[in-house]
N, C-alpha and C positions, 0 to 999 in steps of 0.2 A: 336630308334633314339630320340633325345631330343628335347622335344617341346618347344618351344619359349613363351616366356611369353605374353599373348595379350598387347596391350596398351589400357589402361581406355579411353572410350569415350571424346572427345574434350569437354571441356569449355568455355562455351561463354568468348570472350575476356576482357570483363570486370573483370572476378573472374579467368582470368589463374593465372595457378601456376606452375613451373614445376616440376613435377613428377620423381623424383630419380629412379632406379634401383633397383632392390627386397632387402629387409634386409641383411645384413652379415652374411654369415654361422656361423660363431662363435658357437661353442656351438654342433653342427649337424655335423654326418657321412658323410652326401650326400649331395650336393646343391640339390635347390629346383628347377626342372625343368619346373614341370608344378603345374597350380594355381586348386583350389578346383573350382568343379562347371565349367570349361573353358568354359561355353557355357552364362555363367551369369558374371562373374567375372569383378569387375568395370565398371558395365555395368549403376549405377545411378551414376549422377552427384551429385558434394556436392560441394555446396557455399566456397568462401573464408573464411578467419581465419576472416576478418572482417566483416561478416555477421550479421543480427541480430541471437539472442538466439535462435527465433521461428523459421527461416530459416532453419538453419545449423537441428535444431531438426527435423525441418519436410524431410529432404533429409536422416535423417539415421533413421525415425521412420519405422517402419514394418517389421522386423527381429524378435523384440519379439514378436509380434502377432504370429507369426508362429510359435516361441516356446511357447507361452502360451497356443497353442492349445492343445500340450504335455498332459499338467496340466490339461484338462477338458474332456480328451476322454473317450470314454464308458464307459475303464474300473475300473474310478476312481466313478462309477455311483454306481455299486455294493454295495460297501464296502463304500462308504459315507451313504447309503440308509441302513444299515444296521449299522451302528455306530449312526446313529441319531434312527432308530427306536427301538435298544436292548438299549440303552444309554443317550438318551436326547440330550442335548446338551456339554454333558461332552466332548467328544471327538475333538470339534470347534476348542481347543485348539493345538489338535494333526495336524490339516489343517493351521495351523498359522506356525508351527513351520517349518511344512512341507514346507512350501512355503518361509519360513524365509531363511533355508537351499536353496531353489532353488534359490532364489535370489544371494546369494555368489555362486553358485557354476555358475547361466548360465554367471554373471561377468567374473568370470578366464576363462571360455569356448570362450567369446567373449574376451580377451584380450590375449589370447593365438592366436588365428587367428589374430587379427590384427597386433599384432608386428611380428609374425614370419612371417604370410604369409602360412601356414598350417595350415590345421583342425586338428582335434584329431586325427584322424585314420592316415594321414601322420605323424604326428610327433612319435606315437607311431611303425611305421613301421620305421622309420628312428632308433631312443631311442634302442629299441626290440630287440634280436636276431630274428632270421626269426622263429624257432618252436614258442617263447610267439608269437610272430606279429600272427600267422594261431592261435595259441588258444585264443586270446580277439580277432579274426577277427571271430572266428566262436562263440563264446559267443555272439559276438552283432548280427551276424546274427540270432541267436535265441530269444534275445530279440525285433529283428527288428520282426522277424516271430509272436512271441507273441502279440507284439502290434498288427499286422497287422490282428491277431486274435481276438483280442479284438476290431476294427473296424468293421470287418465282421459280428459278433454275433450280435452288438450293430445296426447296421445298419438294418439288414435282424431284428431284433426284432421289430425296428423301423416298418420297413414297413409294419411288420406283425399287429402291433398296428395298425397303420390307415387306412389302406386300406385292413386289413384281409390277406393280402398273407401269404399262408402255409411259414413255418421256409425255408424248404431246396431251395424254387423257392426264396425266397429272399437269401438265399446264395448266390447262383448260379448267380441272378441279379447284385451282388455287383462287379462281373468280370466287368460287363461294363465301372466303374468307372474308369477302364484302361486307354479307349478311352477320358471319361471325362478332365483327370487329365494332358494325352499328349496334347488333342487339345491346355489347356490354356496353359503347361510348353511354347508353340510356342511360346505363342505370348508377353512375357515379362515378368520379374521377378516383377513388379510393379504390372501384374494383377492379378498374384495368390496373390500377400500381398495384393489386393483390396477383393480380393475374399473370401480370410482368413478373413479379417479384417469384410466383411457384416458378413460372419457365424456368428462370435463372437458377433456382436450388435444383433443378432435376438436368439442367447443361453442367453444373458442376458437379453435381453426383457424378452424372456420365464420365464425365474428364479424370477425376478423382481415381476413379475404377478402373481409367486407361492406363494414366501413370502406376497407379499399383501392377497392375499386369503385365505391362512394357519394362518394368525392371530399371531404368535407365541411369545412367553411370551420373551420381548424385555432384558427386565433385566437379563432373565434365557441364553438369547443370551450371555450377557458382561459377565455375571462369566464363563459360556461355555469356551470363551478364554482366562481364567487364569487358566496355568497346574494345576494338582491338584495329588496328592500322588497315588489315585487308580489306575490311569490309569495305572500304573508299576504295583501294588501291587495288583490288579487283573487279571487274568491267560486271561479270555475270554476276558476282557477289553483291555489288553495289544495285543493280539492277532488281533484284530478288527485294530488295533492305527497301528501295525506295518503293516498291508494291507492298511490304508491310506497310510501310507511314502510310502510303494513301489509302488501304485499306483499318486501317486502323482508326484513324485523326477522320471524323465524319463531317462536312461540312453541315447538313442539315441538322446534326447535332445543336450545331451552335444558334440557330433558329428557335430548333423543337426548346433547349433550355432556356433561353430569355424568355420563354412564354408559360412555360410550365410551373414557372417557381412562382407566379404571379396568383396560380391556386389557392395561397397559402394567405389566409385573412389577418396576417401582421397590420399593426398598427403602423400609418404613414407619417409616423416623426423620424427624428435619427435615431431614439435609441431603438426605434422596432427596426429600421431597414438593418442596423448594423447587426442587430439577432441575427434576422433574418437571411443576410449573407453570410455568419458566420457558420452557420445549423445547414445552410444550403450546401454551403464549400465543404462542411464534412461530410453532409449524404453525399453529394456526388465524386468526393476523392474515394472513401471505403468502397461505393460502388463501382471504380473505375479500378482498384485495386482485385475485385472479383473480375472482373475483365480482362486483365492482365492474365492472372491466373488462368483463365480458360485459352485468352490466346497461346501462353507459352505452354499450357499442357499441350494443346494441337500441335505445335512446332515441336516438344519434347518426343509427345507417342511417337512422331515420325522420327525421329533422329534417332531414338530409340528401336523400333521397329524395322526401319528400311535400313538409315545412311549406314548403320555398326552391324546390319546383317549383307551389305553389297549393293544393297538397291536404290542406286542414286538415280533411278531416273524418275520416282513416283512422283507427281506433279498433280494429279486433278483428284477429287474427291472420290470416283469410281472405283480409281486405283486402289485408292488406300482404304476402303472397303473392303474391297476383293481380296486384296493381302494379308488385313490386321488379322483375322483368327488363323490362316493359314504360319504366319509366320510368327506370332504369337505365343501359336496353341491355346488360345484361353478361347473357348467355342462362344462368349458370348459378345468378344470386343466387336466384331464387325456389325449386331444389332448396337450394341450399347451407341454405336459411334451413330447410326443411321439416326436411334432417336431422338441424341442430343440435336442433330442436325435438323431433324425435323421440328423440337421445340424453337432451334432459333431462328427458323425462315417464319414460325407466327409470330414469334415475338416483336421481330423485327417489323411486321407486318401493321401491328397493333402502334407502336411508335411511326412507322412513316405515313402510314394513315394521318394522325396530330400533324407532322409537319408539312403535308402537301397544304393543311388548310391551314396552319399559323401563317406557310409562305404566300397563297395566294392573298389571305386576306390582309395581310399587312401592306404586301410590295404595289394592289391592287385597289385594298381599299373597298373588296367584291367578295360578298356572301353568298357562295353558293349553298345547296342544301347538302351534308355530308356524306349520302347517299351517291350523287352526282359526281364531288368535287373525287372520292372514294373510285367511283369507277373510271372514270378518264385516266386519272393517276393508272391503275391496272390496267386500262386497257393499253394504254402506251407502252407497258411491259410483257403485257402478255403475245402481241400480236409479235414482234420482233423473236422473243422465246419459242413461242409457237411455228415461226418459218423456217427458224436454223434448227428446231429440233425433229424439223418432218424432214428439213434435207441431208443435215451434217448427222443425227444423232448426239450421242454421247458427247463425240469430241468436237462436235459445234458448241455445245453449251459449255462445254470449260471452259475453251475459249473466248467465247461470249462471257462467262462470268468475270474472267482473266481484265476484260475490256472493259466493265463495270468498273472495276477498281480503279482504272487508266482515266475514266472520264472523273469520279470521284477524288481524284487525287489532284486533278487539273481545276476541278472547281472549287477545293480548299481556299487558294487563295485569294480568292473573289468572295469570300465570308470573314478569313481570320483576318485582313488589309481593315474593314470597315470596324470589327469587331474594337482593334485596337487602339485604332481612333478614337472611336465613340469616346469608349473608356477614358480614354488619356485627356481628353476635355472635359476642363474644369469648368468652362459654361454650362457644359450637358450633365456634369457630375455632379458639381459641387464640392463638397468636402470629402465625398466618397474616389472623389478624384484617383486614379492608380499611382503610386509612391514612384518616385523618379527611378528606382532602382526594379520592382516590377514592369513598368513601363519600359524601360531597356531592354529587360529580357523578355518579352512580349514581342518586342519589335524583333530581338536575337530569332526569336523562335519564328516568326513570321518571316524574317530574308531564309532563313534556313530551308523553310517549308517553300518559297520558290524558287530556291537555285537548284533545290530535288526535282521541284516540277520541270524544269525548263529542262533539266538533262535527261527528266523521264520523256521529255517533247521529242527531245531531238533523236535518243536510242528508238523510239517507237517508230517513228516515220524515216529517219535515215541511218542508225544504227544495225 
């Protein structure tokens, strides 16, 4: 039976406006019956067209937070920790570009929900035959699974660091985050983006306190971020640079934000969706710019700490625990770094939690209860963490995280291919349509992102 669209919470009467009827099919198989998220869905209020600047911004800010958490989760800790300590700061450049890319791509993701009024995973079940819609609905479910892997290791490693708990009891611990993550979905979309938003000031504090302590050669920072020929033209450099992209660039990113922005109780004409993407494209660039920040502190502390003291072989996050106050000397870098690490596996937790249930319910069209949809998601991650960590230990789970990133970065392109379509079609767009010169570099950025995959295909299984 077809669900009725909610109506966006009332406006104080000073800033009414009235709110149109969902967008024109134009373009789409199927009206659009029901909205992403119906449990959040123009559920904040957003000031009038005459509002100040800061207003209007601060009613659509906290979306990107929650996708820049994307950008700092576990498993981008790895393979940053291991570009700064085999590399220096050569690879800074690879985390710029990386991020440069995220920036256009979470834009089309947030302007594709705003003007259609569908996430990704709806519009590509709509677009789809039904076999492609079940094959990218089961690819993202395996990148959702990945990531949700890479939370779990990063977390349970966490706790293992500060408090000593054995690897597989902080596995197993990480379940509870279950209950954690339902009690707050209750109580408002506002207070997980509050909640998102503390994690992220206390991962940047953390980082902020690394680089002061690590000292790191300021200048060797600014060439860092200017590309440089090797990083292609060396096998193991190149190698390193393409596990930053795929750990960085999140496919369920692009999911989790075509749904998220749809929160925001904008008026459905043109001049509100063009607010509305404009106030989105800033929350989420500033927020992807603290992202940045946290990743290339993690690749600086190392290149800092290890690559300029000899230690080019530190590679997993154990390591670089066990070193940072020894080689340091600042007795509190090796907690500081555990907490950070521990703030980003919930955080991360708290966003992939949103996108298991944007992607099943969109690509499905199937409402499970989030209690449910919550723990299948974890248990998929927990039971795989939980066997390499009773056999392998330590150095099964790095590996395993290592391999999270390898599946994530192979599932990118089965997200940003559709993404930029959507977009690019002026039946599906309208006037919002992507500009011929964005749309090029959209597509630039998309062949780019699979001729990395395909070489990251072939060094993994025959390299």
């Amino acid at each position: 039976m077809p669900v009725t669209l909610p109506t966006p919470n009332p406006v104080p009467a000073e800033e009414a406006l009235p709110v149109s009827a969902p967008p024109a099919e134009a373009g789409w198989k199927r009206p659009r019956t029901a909205p992403s998220l119906r449990e959040v869905y123009a559920s904040i209020k957003v000031p009038a067209q005459s509002a100040s600047f800061w207003r209007k911004l601060m009613a659509f800010w906290g979306p990107g937070l929650m996708v820049a958490v994307g950008y700092m989760d576990p498993g981008n800790w790895a393979t940053d920790i291991a570009g700064g300590s085999r590399f220096g700061y050569t690879l800074l450049s690879v985390i710029l570009i990386s991020n440069l890319f995220a920036m256009l791509l979470q834009h089309l993701a947030a302007k594709l929900g705003i003007v259609t009024g569908r996430d990704l995973a709806q519009a590509c079940r709509d677009h789809f035959s039904k076999p492609v819609s079940m094959v990218l609905w089961l690819f993202c479910e395996i990148a959702i699974a990945a990531c949700d892997l890479a939370e779990v290791i990063g977390s349970a490693i966490a706790l293992n660091l500060l408090f000593g708990l054995p690897l597989p009891w902080g596995v197993v611990l990480t379940i509870l985050d279950v209950l954690v993550v339902l009690f707050f979905q209750n109580k408002g979309f506002r207070v997980i983006e509050s909640i998102v938003a503390g994690l992220i000031v206390l991962i940047f504090g953390c980082f902020l306190y690394e680089i002061i302590v690590s000292n790191p050669d300021y200048f060797g920072i600014l060439a860092g971020l200017v590309p440089r020929p090797e990083v292609v033209t060396t096998p193991g450099m190149l190698y390193v640079a393409i596990g930053i992209l795929g750990a960085t660039v999140m496919p369920h990113n692009l999911y989790l934000h075509s749904s998220i922005v749809q929160t925001r109780a904008f008026v459905q004409d043109e001049p509100g969706r063009r607010m509305a993407i404009k106030f989105a494209t800033i929350d989420s660039t500033v927020a992807l710019f603290l992202a940045f920040f946290v990743n290339a502190a993690i690749l600086i502390t190392a290149a800092a700490a290890f690559h300029h003291n000899g230690r080019h072989d530190v590679a997993d996050i154990n390591q670089a625990y066990e070193l940072l106050t020894p080689v340091l000397g600042a007795g509190a870098a090796s907690v500081v770094f555990a907490v950070a690490l521990l703030a980003s596996g919930q955080n991360s937790t708290l966003t992939g939690t949103l996108a298991g249930q944007i992607v099943m319910e969109g690509f499905l069209n199937l409402q499970l209860r989030p209690w449910l949809r919550r723990l299948i998601t974890r248990a998929i991650a927990v039971v795989p963490a939980l066997v390499v960590t009773l056999i392998y230990g330590e150095k099964g789970t790095g590996e395993l995280l290592v391999l999270s990133q390898v599946i994530l970065s192979l599932q990118l392109s089965f997200a940003v291919v559709p993404l930029v379509m959507f977009t690019g079609s002026k039946a599906k767009m309208g006037v919002f349509v992507n500009r011929p010169w964005v749309q090029g570099l959209a597509w630039l950025v998309s062949a780019i992102i699979i001729a990395l995959n395909l070489y990251l295909l072939y060094e993994t299984f025959f390299g």
